[in-house]
C-alpha positions as CSV (number, residue, x, y, z in Angstrom):
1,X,-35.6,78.9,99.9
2,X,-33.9,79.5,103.3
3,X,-31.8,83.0,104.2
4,X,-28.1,82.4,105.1
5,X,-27.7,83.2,108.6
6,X,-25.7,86.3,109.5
7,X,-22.0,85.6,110.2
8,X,-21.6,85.7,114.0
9,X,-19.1,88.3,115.4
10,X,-15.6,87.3,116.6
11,X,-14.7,87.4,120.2
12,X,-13.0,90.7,121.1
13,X,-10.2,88.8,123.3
14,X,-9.4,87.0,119.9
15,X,-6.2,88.9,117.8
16,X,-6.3,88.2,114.1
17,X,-3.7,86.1,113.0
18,X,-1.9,88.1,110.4
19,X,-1.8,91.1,113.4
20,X,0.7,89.3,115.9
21,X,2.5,92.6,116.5
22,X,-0.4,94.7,116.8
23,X,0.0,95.4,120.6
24,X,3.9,96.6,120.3
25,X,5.0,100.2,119.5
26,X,7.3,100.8,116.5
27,X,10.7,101.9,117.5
28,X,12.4,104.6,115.4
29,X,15.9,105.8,115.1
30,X,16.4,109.3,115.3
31,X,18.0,111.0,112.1
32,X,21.6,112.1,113.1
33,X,22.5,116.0,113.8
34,X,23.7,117.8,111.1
35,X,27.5,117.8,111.6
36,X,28.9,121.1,112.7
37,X,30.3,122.7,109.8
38,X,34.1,123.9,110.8
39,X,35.2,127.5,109.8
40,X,38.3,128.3,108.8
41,X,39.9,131.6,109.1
42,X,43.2,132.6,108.1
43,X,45.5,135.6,108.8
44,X,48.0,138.1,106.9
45,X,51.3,136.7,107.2
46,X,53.5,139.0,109.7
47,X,55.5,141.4,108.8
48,X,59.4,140.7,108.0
49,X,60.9,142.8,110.8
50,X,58.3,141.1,113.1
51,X,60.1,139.6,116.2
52,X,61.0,136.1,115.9
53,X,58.5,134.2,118.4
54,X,55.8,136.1,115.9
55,X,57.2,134.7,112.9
56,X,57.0,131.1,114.5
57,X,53.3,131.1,114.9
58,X,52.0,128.5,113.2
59,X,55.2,126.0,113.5
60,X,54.7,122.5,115.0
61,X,57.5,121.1,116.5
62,X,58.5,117.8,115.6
63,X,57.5,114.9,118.2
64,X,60.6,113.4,120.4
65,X,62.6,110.6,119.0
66,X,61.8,111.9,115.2
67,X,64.6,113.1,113.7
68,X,65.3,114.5,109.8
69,X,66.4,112.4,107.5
70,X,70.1,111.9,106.8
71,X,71.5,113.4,103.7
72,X,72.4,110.9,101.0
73,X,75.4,109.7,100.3
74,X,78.7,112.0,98.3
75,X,79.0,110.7,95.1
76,X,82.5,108.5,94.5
77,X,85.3,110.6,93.6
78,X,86.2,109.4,90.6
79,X,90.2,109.3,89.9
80,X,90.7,112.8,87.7
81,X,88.8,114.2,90.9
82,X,91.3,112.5,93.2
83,X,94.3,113.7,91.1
84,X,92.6,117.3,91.5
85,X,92.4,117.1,95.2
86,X,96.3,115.7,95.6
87,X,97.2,119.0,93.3
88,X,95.4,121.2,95.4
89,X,96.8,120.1,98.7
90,X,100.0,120.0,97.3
91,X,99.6,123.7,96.3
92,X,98.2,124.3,99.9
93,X,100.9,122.8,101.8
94,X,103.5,124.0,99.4
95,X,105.0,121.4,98.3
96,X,104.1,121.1,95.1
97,X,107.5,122.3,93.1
98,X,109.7,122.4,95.5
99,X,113.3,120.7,95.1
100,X,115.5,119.4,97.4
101,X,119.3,119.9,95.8
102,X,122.7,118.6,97.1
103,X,125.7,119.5,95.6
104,X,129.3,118.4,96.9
105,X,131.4,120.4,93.9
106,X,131.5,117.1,92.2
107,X,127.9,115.5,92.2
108,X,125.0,117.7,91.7
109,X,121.5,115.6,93.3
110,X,118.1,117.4,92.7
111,X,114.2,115.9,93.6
112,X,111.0,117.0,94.1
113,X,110.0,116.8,97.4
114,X,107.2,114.4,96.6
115,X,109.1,112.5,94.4
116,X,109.3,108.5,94.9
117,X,112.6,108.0,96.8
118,X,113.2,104.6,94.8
119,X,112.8,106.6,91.9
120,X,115.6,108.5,92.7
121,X,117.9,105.9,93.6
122,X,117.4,103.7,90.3
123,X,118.0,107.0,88.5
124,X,121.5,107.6,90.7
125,X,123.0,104.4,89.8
126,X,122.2,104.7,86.3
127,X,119.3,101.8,86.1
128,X,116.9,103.9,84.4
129,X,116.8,103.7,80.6
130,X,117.6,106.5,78.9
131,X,115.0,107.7,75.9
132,X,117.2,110.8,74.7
133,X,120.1,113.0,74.5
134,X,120.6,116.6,74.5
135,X,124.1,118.1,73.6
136,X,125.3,121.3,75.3
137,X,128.5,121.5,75.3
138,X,130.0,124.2,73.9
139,X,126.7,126.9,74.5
140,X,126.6,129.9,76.5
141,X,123.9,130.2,78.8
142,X,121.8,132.0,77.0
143,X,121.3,129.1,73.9
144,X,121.9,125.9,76.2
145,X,118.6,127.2,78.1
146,X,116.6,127.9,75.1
147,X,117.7,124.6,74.0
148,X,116.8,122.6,77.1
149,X,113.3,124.6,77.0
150,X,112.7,122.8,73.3
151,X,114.3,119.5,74.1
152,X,111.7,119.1,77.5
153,X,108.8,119.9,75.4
154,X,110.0,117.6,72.6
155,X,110.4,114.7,75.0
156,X,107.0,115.3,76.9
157,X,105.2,115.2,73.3
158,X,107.4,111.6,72.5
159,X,106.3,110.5,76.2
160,X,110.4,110.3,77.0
161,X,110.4,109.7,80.6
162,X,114.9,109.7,80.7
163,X,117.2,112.1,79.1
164,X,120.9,112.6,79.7
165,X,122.5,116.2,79.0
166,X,125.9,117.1,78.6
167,X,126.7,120.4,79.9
168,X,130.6,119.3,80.0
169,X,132.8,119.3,82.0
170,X,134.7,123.1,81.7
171,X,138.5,121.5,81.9
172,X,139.1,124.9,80.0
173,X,136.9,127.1,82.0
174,X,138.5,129.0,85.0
175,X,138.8,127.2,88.0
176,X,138.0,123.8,85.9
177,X,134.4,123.7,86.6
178,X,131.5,123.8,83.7
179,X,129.4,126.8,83.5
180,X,126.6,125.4,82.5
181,X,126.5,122.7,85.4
182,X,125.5,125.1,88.4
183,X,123.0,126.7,85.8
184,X,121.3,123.8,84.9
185,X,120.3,122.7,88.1
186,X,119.1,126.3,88.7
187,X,116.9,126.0,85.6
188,X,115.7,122.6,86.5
189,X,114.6,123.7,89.9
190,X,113.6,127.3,90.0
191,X,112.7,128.3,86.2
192,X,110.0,127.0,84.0
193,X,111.1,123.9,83.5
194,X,110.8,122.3,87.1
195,X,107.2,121.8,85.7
196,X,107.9,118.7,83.7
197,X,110.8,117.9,86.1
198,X,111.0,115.4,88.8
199,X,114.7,114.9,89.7
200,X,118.7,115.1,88.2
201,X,121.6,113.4,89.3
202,X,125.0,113.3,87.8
203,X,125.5,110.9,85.5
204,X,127.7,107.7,86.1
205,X,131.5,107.7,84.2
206,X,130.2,104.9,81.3
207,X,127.3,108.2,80.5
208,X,129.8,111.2,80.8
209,X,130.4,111.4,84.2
210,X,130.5,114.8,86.1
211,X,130.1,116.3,82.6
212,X,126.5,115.1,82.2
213,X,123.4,114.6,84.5
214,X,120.3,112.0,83.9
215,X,117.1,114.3,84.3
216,X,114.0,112.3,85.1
217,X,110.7,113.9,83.8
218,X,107.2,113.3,84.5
């Protein structure tokens, strides 16, 4: 039986096969530094009667061309809060129960300032309908006042925008003139009733004449 020869060595210029990068270095990445850890510190806040540059430290200022938002938008007045507003300048600019009056000795004229000036003029020539009466002829000043008191507050509960008072015409009192008539346009204009008031005229002959006046309430 024959040996089996020895297995001859390999040249040493010859590179194994599966070793085809034996010759090159291995290239590593380094391992990043640790980041830098950031410390905070913080201070007292400054004292209330510090000076003012020192109570500023700290503030940015905002950059150029930036500006604060704008504020939103009032709310619509709604028309109760317009009525309020027209009441309150009225009271301001005092207007608001004031009466212009114009009396001849025959015709006796009264309006509120603000009053519609058509208004007025339907109520002069007797074009306005008329919702009630009230009687005074007769009274003395004292009871014809009381009674136009009650008869205002009656009509504003009924909603009567027109009434027509006779206050007569005084053919019997001295000098021929009614006593109630320059009293009546007193209390119309000056005493608590100019509240619900918003003008008087005398009336037209067919309603009574200078004996009478159509009052207009609101």
């Amino acid at each position: 039986m024959k040996k089996r020869a020895a297995p001859k060595p390999r040249p040493a210029d010859r590179a194994p096969f599966f070793r085809p990068f034996a010759g090159v270095a291995a290239v590593t990445t380094p391992a990043p530094a640790a980041a830098a850890k950031k410390t905070i510190t913080t201070s007292a806040p400054p004292p209330a009667d510090a000076p003012f540059e020192q109570l500023l430290y700290g503030v940015e200022r905002l950059p150029r061309g930036k500006v604060a938002p704008a504020p939103p938008a009032p709310a619509a007045a709604t028309p109760d809060h317009e009525e309020a507003l027209a009441h309150l300048r009225k009271l301001v600019e005092g207007t608001d129960g004031r009466f212009e009056v114009h009396d001849d000795g025959r015709r006796v004229e009264g309006r509120r300032v603000d009053a519609d000036a058509a208004l007025v003029r339907r109520l002069r020539r007797g074009q306005l309908a008329i919702d009630g009466t009230l009687d005074l002829h007769g009274l003395d000043a004292a009871a014809a006042r009381s009674a136009l008191e009650q008869r205002l507050v009656a009509a504003g509960a009924r909603g009567e925008r027109t009434l027509l008072v006779v206050h007569g015409k005084g053919l019997g009192s001295p000098g021929g003139r009614g006593l109630l008539r320059g009293e009546l346009a007193a209390w119309l204009t000056e005493g608590r009733e100019r509240a619900r008031v918003v003008a008087f005229c005398t009336a037209l002959a067919e309603d009574g004449g200078e004996g009478a006046m159509y009052v207009r309430l609101r």
